[in-house]
N, C-alpha and C positions, 0 to 999 in steps of 0.2 A: 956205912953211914953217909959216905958220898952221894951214894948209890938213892939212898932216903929222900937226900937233900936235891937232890937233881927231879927225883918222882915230883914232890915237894913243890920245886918251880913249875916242873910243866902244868900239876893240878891250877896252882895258880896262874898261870899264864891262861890255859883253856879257859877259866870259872870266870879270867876278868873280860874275855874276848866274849866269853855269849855273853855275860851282865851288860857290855860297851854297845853287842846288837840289838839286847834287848831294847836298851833305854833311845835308840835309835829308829826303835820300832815306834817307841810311845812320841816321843819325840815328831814323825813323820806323822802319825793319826791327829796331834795336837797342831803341827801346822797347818796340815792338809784339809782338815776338818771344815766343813764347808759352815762360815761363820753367818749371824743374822744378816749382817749387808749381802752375801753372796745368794740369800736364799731368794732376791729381787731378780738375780741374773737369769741367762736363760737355763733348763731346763738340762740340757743338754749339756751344757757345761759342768752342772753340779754332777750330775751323773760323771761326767767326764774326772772331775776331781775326785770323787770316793772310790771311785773304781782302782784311780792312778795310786791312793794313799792306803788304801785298803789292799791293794796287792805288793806294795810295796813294803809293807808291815809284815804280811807274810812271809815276804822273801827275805827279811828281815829277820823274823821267828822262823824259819827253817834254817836260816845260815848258823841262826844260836843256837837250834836243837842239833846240828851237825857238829858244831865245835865243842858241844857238852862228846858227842860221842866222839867225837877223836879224842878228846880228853883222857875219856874215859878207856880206849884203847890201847892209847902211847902208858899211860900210869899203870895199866894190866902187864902189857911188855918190857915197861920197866922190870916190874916186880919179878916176872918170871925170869928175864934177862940176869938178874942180878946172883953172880956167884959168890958174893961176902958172905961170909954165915951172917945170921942176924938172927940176936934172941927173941924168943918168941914173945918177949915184953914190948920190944922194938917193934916186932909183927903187930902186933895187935894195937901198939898205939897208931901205925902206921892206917890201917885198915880203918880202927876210929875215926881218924881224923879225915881220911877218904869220904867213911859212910857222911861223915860231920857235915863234906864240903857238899856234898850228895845232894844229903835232904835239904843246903842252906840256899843250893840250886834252884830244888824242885819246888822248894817253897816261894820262893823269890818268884821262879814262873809260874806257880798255881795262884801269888797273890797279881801277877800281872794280869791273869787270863781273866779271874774273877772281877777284876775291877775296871776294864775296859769294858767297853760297848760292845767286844766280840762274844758273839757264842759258839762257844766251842764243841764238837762230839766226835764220837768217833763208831763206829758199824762196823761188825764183822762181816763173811762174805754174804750169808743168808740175811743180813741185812738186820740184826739185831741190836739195837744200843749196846757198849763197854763201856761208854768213855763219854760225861755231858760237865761241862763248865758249869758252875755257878750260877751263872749271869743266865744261860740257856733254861735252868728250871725254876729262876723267879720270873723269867718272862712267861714260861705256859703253865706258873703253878703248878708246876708238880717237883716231888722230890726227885735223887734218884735211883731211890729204891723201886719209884713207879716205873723209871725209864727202862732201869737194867734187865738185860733178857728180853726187852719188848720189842717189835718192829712197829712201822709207819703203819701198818695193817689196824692193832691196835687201839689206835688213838687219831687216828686222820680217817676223811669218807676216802672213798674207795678208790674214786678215781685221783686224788691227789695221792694216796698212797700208791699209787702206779706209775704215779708222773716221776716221783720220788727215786722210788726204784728204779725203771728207766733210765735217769740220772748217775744213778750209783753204779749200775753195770754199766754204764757205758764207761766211766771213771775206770774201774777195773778192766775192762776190758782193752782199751788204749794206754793203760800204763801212764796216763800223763794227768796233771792235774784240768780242772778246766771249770769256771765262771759259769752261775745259772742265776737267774733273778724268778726267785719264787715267790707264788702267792699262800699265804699260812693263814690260817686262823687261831686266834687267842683261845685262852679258857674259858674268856667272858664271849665267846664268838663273834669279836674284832678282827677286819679283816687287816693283815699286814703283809710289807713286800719286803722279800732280804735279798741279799746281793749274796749268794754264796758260792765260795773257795771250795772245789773237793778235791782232796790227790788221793791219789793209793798209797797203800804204806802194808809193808810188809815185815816181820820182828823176825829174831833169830832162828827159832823154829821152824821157820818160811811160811806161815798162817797169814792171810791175808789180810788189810782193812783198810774199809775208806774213810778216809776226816774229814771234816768241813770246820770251817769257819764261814761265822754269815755276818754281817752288819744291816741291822734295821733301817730301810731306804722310805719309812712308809710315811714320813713327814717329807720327804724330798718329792716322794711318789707325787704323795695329795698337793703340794706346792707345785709339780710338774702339770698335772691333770688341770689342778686351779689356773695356769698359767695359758695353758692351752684354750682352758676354756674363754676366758678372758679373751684370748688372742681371735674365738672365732667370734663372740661378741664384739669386739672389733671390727673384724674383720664385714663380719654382718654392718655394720653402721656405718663405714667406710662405702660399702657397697650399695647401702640405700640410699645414703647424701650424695654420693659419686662424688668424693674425695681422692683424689690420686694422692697415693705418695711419694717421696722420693730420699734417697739417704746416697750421699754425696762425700765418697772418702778424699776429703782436700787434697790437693798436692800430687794426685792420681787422676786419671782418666775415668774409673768407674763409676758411675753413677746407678745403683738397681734402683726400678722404674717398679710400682705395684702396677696391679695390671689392669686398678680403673683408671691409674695416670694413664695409661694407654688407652683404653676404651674409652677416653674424652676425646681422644685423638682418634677415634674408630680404626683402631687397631687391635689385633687379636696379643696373644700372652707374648708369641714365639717371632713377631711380627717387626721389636723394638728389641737389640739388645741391650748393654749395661754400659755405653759408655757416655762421656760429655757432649760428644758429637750429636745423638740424637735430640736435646733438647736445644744445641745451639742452631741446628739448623732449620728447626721447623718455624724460628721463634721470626715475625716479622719481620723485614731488614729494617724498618722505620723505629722498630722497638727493640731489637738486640743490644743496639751501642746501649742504650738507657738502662737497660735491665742489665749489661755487664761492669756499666760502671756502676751501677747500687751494690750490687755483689763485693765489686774490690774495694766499695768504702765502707764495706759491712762488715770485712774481713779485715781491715786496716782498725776502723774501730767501732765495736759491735754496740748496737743500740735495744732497747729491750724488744722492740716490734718489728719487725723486720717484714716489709710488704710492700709487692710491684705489682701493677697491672702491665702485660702487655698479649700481643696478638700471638697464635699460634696455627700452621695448617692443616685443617682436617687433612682424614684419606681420600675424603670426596672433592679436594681443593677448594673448600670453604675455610674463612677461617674466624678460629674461636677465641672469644677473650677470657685470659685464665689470670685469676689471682693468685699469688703466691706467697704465701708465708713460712716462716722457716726460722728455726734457732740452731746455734753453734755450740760444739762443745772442745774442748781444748784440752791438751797434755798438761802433767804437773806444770812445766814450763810455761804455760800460759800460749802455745804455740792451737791455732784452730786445728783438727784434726776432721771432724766430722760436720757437716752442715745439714739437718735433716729436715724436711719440711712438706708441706702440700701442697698441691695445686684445688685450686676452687675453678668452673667453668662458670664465668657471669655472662657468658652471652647471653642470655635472655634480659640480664638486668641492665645492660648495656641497652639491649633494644628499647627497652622501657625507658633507660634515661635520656635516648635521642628520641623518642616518642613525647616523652614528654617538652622536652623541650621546642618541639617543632609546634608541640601543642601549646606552651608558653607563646611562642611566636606569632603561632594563629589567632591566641586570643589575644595578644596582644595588637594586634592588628584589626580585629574584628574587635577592641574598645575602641579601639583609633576611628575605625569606619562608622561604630555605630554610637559613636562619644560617648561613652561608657565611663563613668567617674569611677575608681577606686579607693578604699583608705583602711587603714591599718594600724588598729591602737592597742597601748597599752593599758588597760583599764586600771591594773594598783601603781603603775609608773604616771597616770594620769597625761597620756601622751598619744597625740593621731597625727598620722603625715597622710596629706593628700597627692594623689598620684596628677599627674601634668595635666590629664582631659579634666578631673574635676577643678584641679584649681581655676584651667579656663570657664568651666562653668560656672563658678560661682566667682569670677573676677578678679584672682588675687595673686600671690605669687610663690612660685613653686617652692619644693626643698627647703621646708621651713616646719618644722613638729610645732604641733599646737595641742592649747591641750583640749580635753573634750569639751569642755562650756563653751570653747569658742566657737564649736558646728553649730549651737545654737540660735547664734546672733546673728546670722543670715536667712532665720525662717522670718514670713510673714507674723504678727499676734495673733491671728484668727487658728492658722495652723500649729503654733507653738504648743499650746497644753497637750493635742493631740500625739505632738511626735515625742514630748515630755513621758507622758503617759505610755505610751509603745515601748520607749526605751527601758525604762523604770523596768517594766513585764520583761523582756529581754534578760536584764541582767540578774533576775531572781532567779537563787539556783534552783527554787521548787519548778520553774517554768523549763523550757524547750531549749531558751536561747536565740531565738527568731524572731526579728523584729522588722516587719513592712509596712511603711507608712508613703502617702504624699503629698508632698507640701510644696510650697512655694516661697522661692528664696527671691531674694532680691540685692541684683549686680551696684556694684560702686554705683555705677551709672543712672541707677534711681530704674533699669531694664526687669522686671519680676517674669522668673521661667518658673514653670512645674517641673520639681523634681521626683521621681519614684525611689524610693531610698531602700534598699534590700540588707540588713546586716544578721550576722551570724554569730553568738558571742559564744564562747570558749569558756569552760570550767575546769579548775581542780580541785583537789582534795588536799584542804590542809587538817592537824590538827584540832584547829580550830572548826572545819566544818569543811562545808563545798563554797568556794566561791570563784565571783566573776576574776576571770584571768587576761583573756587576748577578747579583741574585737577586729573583723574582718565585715566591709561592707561595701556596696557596688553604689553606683548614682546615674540612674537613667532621665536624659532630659526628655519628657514626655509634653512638654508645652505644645506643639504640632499635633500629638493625638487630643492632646484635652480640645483645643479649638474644633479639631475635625471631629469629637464626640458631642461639641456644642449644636454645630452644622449636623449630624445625625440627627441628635434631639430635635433639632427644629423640622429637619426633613421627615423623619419618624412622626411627629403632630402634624405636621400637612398631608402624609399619608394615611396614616389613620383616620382622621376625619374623611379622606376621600374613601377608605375599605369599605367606614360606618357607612356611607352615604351607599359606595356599590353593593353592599349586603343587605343595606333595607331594600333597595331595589331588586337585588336577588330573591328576597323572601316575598316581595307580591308578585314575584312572578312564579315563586313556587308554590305559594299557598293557591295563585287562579290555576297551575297546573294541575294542583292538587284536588281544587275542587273540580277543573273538567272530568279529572282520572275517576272522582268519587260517583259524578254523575251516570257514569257508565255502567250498565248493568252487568255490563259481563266483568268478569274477575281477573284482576290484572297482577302480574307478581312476577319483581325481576329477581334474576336470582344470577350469583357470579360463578367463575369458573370452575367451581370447587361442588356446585351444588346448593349454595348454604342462599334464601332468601335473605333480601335485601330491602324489599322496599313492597308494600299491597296498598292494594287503594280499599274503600269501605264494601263493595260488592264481594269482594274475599274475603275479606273477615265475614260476611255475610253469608256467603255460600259454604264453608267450610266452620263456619260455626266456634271461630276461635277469634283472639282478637289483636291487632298491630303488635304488642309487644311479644303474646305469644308466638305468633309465625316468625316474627325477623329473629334468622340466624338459626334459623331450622332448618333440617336440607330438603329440598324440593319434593325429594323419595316418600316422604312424611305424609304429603299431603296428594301425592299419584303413584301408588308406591308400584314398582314393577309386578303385580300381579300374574296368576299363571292363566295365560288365556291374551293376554295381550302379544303383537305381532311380533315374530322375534327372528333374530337372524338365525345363518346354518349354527350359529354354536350354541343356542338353544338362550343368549340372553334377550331380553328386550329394551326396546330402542332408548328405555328411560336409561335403563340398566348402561345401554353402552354410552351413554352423557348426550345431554340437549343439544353439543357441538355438531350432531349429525342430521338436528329434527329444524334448523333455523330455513324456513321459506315452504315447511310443509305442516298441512293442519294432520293430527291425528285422533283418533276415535279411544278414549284412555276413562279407564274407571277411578274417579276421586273418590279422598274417603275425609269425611267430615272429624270433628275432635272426638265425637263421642263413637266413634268407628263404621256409623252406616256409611256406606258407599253410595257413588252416584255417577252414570252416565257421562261423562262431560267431552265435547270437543277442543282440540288444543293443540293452538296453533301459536309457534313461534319463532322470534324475528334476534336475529343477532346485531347488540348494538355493540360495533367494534372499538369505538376508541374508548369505550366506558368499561370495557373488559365484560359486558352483562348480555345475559339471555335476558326479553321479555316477552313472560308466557300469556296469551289469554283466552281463560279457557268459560266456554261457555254451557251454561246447564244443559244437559239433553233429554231431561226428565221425563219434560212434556212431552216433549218430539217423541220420545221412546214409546209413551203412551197412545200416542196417534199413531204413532206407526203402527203398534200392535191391533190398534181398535182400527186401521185400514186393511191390515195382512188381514183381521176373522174377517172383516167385513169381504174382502177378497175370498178368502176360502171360501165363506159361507156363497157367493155370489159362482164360484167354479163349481163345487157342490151342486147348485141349484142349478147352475146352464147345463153342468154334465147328466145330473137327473134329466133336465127336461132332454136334452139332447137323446139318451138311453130311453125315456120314458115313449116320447111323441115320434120324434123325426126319426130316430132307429125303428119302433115299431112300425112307423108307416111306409121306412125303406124295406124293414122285412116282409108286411102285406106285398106292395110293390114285387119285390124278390120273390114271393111266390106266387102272384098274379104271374109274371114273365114266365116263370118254370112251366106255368100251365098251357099258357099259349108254345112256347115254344114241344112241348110234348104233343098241344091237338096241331099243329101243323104237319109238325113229321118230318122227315128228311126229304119227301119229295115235293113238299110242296113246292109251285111258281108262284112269279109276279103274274099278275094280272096283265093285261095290254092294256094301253091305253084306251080304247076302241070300246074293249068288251067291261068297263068299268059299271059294276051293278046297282050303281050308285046313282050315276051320273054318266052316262054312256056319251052325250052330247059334248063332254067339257073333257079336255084331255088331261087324265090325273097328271102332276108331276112327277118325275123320274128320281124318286130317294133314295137309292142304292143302286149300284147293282147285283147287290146281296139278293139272296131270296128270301122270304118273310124267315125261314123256318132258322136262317145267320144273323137275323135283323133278331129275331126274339133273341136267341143265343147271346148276341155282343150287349142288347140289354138288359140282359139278366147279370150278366157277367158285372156292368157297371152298378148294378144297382146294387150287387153285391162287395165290391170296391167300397163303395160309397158310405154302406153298414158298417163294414169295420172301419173306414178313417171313423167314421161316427164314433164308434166305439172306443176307438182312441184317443178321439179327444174326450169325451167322457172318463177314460181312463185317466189321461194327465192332469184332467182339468180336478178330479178326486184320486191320485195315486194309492191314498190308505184307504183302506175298509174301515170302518168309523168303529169297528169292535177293538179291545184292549190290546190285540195282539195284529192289528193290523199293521203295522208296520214292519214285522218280521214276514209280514205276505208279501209287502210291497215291496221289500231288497229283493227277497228273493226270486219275485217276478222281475225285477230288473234287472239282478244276474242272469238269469234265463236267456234274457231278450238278449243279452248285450253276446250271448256265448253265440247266438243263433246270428247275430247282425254283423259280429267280427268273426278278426282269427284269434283276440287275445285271450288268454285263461285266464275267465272271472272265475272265482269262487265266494261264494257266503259261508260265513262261522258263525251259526249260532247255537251252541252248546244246551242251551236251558230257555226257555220260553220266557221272553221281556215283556213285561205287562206296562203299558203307556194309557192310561187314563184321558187321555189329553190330547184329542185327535190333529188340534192344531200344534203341538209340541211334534208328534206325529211326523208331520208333514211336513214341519221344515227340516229335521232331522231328515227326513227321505229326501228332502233335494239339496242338502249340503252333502249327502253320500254319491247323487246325480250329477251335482256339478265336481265332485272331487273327482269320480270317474269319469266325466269328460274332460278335463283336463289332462286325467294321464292319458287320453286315448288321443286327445285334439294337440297337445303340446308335448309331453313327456317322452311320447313313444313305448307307452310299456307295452311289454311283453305279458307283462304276468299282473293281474291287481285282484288285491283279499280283502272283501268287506267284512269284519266280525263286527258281531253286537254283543255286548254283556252285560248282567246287570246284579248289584248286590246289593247291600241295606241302605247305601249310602248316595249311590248314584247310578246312571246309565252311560255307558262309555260307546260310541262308536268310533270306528277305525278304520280307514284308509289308505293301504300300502301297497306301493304296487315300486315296480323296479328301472324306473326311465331315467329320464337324465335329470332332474328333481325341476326344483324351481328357481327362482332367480330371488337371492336376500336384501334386493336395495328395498327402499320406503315406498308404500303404495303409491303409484303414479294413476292417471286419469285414463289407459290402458288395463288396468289390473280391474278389471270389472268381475272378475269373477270371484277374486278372495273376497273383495272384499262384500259381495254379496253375499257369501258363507261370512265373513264375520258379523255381516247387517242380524243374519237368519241366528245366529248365535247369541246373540245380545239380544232379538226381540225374545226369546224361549228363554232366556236367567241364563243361558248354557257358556261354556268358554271353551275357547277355541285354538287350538295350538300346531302351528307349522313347521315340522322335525324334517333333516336329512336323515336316510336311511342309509342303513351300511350294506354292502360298502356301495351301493347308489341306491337312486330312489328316491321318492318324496311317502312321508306317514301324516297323515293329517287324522289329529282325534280332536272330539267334542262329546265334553262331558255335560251332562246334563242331572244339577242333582234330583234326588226324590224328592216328588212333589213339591215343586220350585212352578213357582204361579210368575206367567208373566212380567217383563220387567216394566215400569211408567204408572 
């Protein structure tokens, strides 16, 4: 019975020892429990707290489920230990009352486990649920009849059921319990984070299994993430204002410095450490005493705004001005503890306030210089104070508020409704607010100045509406400019009247210029540096068939337009083409074109008038002249024609009788024939002949036959030059090529003729000067060029007759025809009397090409 009573106590002593760890468990979760204030803390801390109250509940729940089994051991050994008999009624109530204390155990901790925030489980070694709390299958919905026999395989993706396992053998495998923070998903597939507890545990049998206990962390989690997030939001915003901060543990040397409060200071993260030192010493010596004694009266007794300016030195020993504000926070005891605060960098705003104020200065000195009035009202307080320059202008006495009616009373009546009226506009808020008026006031002294009055009125926004608030305005004495604008006006009418007078004067002198310029028949037109006419007299409008207003401000090109056939330099432009700048002191031979597009002839010669910036061209008709000339050139031809006939007809035939008369005598003579002697003269035997040779007769007929035959062919040749062409259609493909002939036979250069196809010329005096612009192009290269080689081709197709001239010398010279150049321009004379045009090319890579086209059936120009 002892034996009973003793089991008896010990059951009870075990049963109140786990019950005492249990309620120490709940207990420890209930303080530790991280409450709504703590969840503002940091992040880390919380964490820190449930880890600390959460493994200590365990160790707490492991120390109870150790003392349930020693319990339960010592009350076994009792029993067996016991040698009293005892009846088997005693047994068995014995054993009841055990199983009693048992279940009142397991109850007790199945109702603890269920109704805390842990969830409980338990895995065999293959990793199958035994063992799930309550709590564990209202959180993922399921019973645990779903759980039992299942693994994480099951009911988790893949890879979390591997992470899982991982976890759990490694538990088993080191025997020792050990902390995971897992990531889970809900039924509803909500993500959640748990803190979980796993040990090994092994039962009688020696079968293995791992436990966990977890606590839900996923409000802590989201509070942690949100806190961080926050913090880089911050941190970002700190970083873009360049906000330093600083947190300052009282009573201690350390000070942590963020690291744009360094970076104001151009310093890197690692560059400042953490203590008092660094901020006392960089801090100005003129501003440290100032800024430490606001600190020991801030900390003596705190104020709600706490803020110093002073200087600080850069890394580049510059130094910056930083503002500083900063609040304290204090222990239960009311004792300061922490001082945390920013710095702001205002040096810039520093430079702006000594800017500005130097700029106060200046203008205040520049009103002083250029007596500049100021004033400054209240418009609904009904109050103006004038600054010292105005009051001396208008006579009164300083630092005195007046109200607005009384700026009034110093304008003249004539100006009053005016500057009435201006201000009125001013202060309507539908208007600007800008009111400039000038008037005239009048001094104590009976003195009247012109004043220029500048004001600016200021609005706000009431309830009520918008209305006039501040007025701000300037006072310039302008009485010095009004008189020197009086003295203008009078000088401005005396000059004026002298312009009127020199511009009538100007205009008869331009109108008699005008009429000399009109009386002139030839056509005058200046034109400026650009090209663009300027100014024709009436002989232009006449010649060109347009009229004054048409031509001015047309370009010159318009009405001589660079044509192809006009003289042109080595790059193939012409002289119009390269600007009038080149053509001022030389006349040129240039084809005009009237408005309705015929062309014409004209000479044009022009003179540069330098200070007027203008070319004046004046170009004269060549119509007629063109005409005379052609009806002198047939009359010419026709007249070399007729001499060269007579010349071939008479004087050649009677040189050729002649030439055969001599042939005859010289053959009846003979080679032996003498002179006669004087003596024996059959004649005149008496008179002694003269002595004319002393040739013998049969040398004397010889040398005269010889000249007489000389004298045929120069005949002949001037009959030939004097008619170069055969007067039939294709003579002048006779004539090149009897004048290549000659010239192979008279030099050493290689002429050659190209004429491919037979050119048919109607037009014997077209003819003809085409044959001596091809005469004179080849003496040229032979008399100047030096060529080696020259190729006359001729060709001809529906539209025109082309000749051509190339040969390979040293070309010709590109300046403007000078009174030397007789021989272009002789080819360009022969060009323009036949319609033909005429164009002077470098050849590559030397050489001169000279062609002239000549169109089909193109009748004389004039």
């Amino acid at each position: 019975m002892n034996q009973a009573m003793t089991t008896s106590k010990k059951f009870r002593l075990g049963l109140g020892t786990m019950l005492v760890l249990l309620g120490l468990c709940a207990l420890t979760l209930l303080v530790r429990w991280p409450s709504t204030e703590s969840l503002n803390a940091d992040p880390s801390m919380i964490l820190r707290d449930t880890q600390f109250s959460f493994g200590l509940a365990l160790v707490l729940l492991v120390a109870a489920g150790a003392s349930a089994g020693v319990t339960s051991v010592v009350i076994s050994r009792s029993l067996v230990a016991s040698h009293q008999p005892m009846s088997e009624d005693s047994n068995a109530r014995e054993r009841r009352a055990a199983e009693e204390n048992f279940r009142a155990t397991e109850r007790q901790l199945r109702a603890f486990l269920e109704n805390s925030e842990v969830c409980g489980w338990m895995k065999d070694e293959e990793g199958r649920y035994v063992f799930l709390t309550k709590n564990h299958q209202r959180h993922f919905g399921m019973g645990f009849d779903d759980w039992l026999g299942k693994t994480d395989y099951d009911f988790r993706p893949h890879a979390v059921a591997d992470r899982f396992r991982f976890d759990d053998q490694a538990v088993l495998t080191s025997n020792r319990p050990s902390e995971f923070l897992e990531e889970i998903r809900t039924a509803e597939g909500k993500q959640s984070w748990w803190l979980c507890h796993k040990f090994p545990y092994q039962d009688e049998s020696g079968k293995r299994f791992v436990g966990g206990l977890s606590v839900n962390l996923t409000q802590q989690k989201r509070i942690e993430d949100e806190l961080r997030d926050s913090e880089r939001r911050l941190s970002l915003v700190i970083h873009g204002v360049n906000v330093g901060l600083f947190d300052w543990e009282i009573g201690g040397d350390t000070v942590r410095y963020s690291r744009e409060w360094k970076s104001q200071l151009g310093y890197a993260d690692d560059e400042i450490g953490d203590r008092f030192e660094e901020w006392q010493s960089r801090v100005h010596p003129d501003d440290l005493e100032p800024a430490l004694a606001k600190v020991r009266s801030y900390l003596e007794s705190p104020w709600p705004d706490y803020e110093v300016e002073f200087r600080m030195r850069h890394k580049n020993g510059s130094w910056r001005w930083i503002l500083a504000r900063a609040v304290m926070t204090k222990d239960p005891t009311g004792k300061p503890v922490r001082m945390i605060g920013i710095h702001l960098d205002i040096t810039a705003r520093k430079e702006v306030e000594e800017s500005l104020r130097e700029s106060e200065g200046q203008l205040r000195l520049a009103n002083e210089a250029a007596n500049l009035g100021t004033y400054f009202g209240d418009i609904e307080a009904d109050c103006v104070r004038y600054s010292p320059e105005l009051c001396a202008m208008l006579g009164v006495k300083t630092g005195i508020d007046r109200k607005l009616e009384n700026g009034f009373q110093f304008v003249q009546p004539e100006d009053l409704p005016r500057l009435r009226a201006d201000f009125a506009a001013a202060i309507n808020p539908a208007g600007d607010g800008r009111q400039r008026t000038e008037v005239r006031v009048a001094r104590p002294n009976g003195e009247v100045r012109w004043l220029l009055t500048s004001a600016q009125v200021e609005f706000r926004d009431t309830p009520a509406g918008r209305i006039p608030w501040r007025l701000v305005g300037a006072c310039l004495d302008i009485t010095e400019r009004k008189r020197i604008e009086v003295s203008l006006r009078q000088l401005n009418d005396t000059l004026e009247e002298s312009v009127a007078d020199r511009t009538r004067v100007l205009y008869a002198k331009q109108e008699r210029l005008q009429a000399v310029l009109n009386s002139d028949f030839n056509a005058m037109v200046t034109v400026d540096r650009q090209g663009l006419v300027e100014s024709v007299n009436l002989a232009a409008v006449k010649m060109f068939g347009d009229s004054v207003e048409g031509m001015i401000g047309q370009h010159f090109n318009r009405f001589v337009p660079p044509l192809e056939g006009q003289m042109q330099d080595g790059t193939g432009r012409s002289y119009l083409e390269m600007g009038l700048a080149r053509m001022p002191g030389y006349s040129l031979e240039v084809v005009a074109r009237r408005k309705d597009g015929s062309t014409f002839p004209a000479d044009l010669a022009v003179s540069d008038i330098t200070h007027l910036g203008l070319y004046c061209g004046i170009l004269r008709d060549l119509s007629e002249h063109k005409r005379l000339e052609r009806e002198v050139a047939e009359a010419t031809a026709y007249e070399q024609r007729r001499i060269g006939q007579d010349l071939h007809d008479s004087v050649g035939q009677q040189l050729t009788a002649m030439s055969m008369l001599a042939q005859d005598i010289v053959e009846s003579l003979g080679p032996d024939a003498r002179i006669f002697d004087s003596g024996s003269h059959p004649l005149n035997s008496s008179t002694p002949a003269p002595k004319l040779s002393h040739l013998s007769p049969f040398e004397l007929a010889e040398r005269l036959r010889r000249d007489l035959q000389k004298a045929l062919e120069e005949v002949r040749s001037i009959s030939r030059n004097l008619n170069p062409v055969p007067t039939d259609s294709q003579g002048l493909m006779v004539a090149l090529d009897d004048l290549v002939e000659r010239m192979r036979l008279q030099s050493r250069v290689i002429c050659t003729f190209d004429c491919a196809f037979p050119v048919v010329i109607e037009d014997n005096v077209a003819a003809t000067h085409l044959f001596h612009i091809a005469q004179e192009a080849l003496s040229n290269a032979l008399r100047h060029a030096h060529a080696r080689e020259v190729c006359i081709s001729l060709r001809q197709d529906d539209l025109q007759i082309a000749l051509r001239i190339q040969d390979d010398g040293v070309g010709v010279s590109w300046s403007l025809p000078q009174s030397d150049g007789i021989g272009l321009r002789i080819m360009k004379s022969r060009a323009d009397t036949i319609g033909a045009t005429l164009t002077i090319d470098r050849a590559q890579p030397n050489g001169t090409i000279v062609t002239c086209h000549l169109p089909n059936g193109t009748k004389p120009r004039g």
